[in-house]
C-alpha positions as CSV (number, residue, x, y, z in Angstrom):
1,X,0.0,0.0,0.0
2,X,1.4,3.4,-0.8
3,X,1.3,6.3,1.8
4,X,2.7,9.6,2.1
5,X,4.3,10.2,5.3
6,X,4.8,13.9,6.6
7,X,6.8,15.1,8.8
8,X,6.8,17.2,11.5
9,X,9.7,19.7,9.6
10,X,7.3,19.5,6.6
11,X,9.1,16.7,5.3
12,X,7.2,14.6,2.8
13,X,8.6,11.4,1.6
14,X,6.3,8.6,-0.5
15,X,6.6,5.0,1.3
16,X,5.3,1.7,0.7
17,X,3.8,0.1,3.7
18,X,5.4,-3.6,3.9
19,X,4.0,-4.3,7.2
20,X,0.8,-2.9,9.5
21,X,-0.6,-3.9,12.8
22,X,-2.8,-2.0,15.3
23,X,0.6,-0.1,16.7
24,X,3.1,-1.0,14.5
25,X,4.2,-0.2,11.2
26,X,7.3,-0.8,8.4
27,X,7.6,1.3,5.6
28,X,10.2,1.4,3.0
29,X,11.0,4.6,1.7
30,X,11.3,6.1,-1.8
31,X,15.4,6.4,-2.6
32,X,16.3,4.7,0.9
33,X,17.4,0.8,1.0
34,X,16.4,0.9,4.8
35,X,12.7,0.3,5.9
36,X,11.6,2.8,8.7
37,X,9.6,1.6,11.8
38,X,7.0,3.6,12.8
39,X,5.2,3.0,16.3
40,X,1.5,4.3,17.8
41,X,2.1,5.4,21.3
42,X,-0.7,7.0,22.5
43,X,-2.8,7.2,19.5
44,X,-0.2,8.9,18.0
45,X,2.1,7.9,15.4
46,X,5.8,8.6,15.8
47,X,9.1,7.4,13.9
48,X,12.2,5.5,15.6
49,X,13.8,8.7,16.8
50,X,10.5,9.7,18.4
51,X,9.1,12.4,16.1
52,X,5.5,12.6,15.3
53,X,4.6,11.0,12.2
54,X,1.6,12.1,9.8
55,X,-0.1,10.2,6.8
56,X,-0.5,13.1,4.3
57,X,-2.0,10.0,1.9
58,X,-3.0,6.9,3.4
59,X,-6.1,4.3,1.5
60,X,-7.5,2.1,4.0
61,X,-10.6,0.6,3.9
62,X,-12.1,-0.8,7.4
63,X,-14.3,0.2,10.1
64,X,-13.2,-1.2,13.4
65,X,-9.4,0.5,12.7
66,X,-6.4,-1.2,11.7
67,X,-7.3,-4.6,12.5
68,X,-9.5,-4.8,9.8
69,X,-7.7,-2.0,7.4
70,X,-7.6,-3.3,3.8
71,X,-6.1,-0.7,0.8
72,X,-8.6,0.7,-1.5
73,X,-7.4,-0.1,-5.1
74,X,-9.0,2.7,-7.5
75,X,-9.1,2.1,-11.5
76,X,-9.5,4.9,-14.2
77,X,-12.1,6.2,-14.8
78,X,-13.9,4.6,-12.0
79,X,-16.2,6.4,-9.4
80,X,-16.2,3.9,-6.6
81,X,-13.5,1.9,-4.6
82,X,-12.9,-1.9,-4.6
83,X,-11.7,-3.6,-1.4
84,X,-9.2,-5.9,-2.0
């Protein structure tokens, strides 16, 4: 699933998420070979030195949270989403 994760400097930097549970995320990074680990601490999400992470573009479809977060897969010229 693609996101766009936004920083707390304004930083924006395009990921793809490899990995999602309720409080615990990897994403690989555009231009890095590293994946980044992102952690929810207190319903907030924050990166491995501790900063507060945003998603500036995130698809999910669910609606009891992340347990049941599926990514929305949109097609052109389509009007509604499919759940994959």
């Amino acid at each position: 699933m693609h996101t766009i994760l936004l920083y707390p400097n304004g930083r924006r930097a395009d990921g793809i998420i490899l990995s999602a549970s309720y409080d615990l995320m990897r994403v690989v990074l555009k231009r890095s070979a590293d994946t980044v680990e992102l952690r929810r601490v207190g319903g907030v999400w924050t990166s491995e030195d501790g900063s507060r992470i945003e998603f500036e573009m995130l698809a999910i479809a669910g609606i009891n949270g992340f347990h049941d977060a599926k990514p929305l897969t949109f097609t052109a010229g389509s009007q509604s989403a499919c759940p994959c």
